[in-house]
C-alpha positions in Angstrom: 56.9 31.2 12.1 54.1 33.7 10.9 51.4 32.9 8.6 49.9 35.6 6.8 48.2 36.0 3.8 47.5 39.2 1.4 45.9 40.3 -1.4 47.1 38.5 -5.2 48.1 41.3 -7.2 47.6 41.1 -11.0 49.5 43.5 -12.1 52.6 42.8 -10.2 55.5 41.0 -12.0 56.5 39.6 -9.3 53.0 37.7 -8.1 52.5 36.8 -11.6 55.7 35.0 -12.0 55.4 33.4 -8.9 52.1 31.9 -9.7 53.5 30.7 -13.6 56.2 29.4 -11.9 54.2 27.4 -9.2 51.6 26.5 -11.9 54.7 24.7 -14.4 56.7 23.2 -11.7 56.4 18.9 -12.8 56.4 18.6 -9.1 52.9 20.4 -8.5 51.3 20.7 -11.7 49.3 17.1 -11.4 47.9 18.7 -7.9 46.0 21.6 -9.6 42.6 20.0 -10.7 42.3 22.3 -13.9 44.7 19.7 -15.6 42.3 16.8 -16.9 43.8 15.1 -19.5 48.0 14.7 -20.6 47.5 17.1 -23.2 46.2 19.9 -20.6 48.8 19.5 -18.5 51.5 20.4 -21.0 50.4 23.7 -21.4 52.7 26.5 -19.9 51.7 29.1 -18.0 53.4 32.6 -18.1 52.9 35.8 -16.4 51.2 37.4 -19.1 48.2 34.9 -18.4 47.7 35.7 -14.6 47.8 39.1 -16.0 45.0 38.7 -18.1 42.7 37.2 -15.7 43.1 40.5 -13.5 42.0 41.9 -16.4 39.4 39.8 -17.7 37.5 38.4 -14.1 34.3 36.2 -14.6 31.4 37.4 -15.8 29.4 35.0 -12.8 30.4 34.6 -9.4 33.0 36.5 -7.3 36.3 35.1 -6.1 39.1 36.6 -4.6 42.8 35.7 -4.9 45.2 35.4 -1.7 48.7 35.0 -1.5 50.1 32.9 1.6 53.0 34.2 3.2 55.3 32.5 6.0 57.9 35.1 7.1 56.7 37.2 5.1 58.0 34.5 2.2 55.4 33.6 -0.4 54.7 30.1 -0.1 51.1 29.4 -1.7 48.4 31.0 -3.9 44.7 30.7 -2.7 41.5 31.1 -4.3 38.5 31.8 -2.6 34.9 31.5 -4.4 32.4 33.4 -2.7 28.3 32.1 -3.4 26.7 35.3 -4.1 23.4 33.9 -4.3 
């Protein structure tokens, strides 16, 4: 098994439907924090949001976006926050 991990690319189909996928699975969705309430956490995702945050990155801070590969196999989607202060 090999571990890797590259660059999330927000204007790839492909990574962007991975992630919408990932982020409306039942299974996972109650894991991702950004889901408070019920009523949050039936919103759906689709590509054409992940594409929009490449687009539109936040004004403060800088984070970079990882996608974790075994095999070579997307299995996971990191974000990493970087403290620029």
């Amino acid at each position: 098994m090999n571990i890797t991990y590259r660059p999330f690319y927000f204007n790839s189909d492909e990574d962007c439907g991975r992630l919408a996928e990932w982020s409306n699975d039942p299974a996972l969705k109650h894991l991702i924090n950004r889901f408070p309430s019920q009523e949050a956490c039936a919103k759906e995702f689709t590509p054409d949001h992940y594409r929009s945050m490449g687009r539109n990155p936040p004004l403060k801070g800088t984070s970079k976006r990882f996608m974790i590969q075994l095999d070579d196999v997307p299995v996971g989607h990191a974000r990493l926050d970087l403290n620029t202060h």
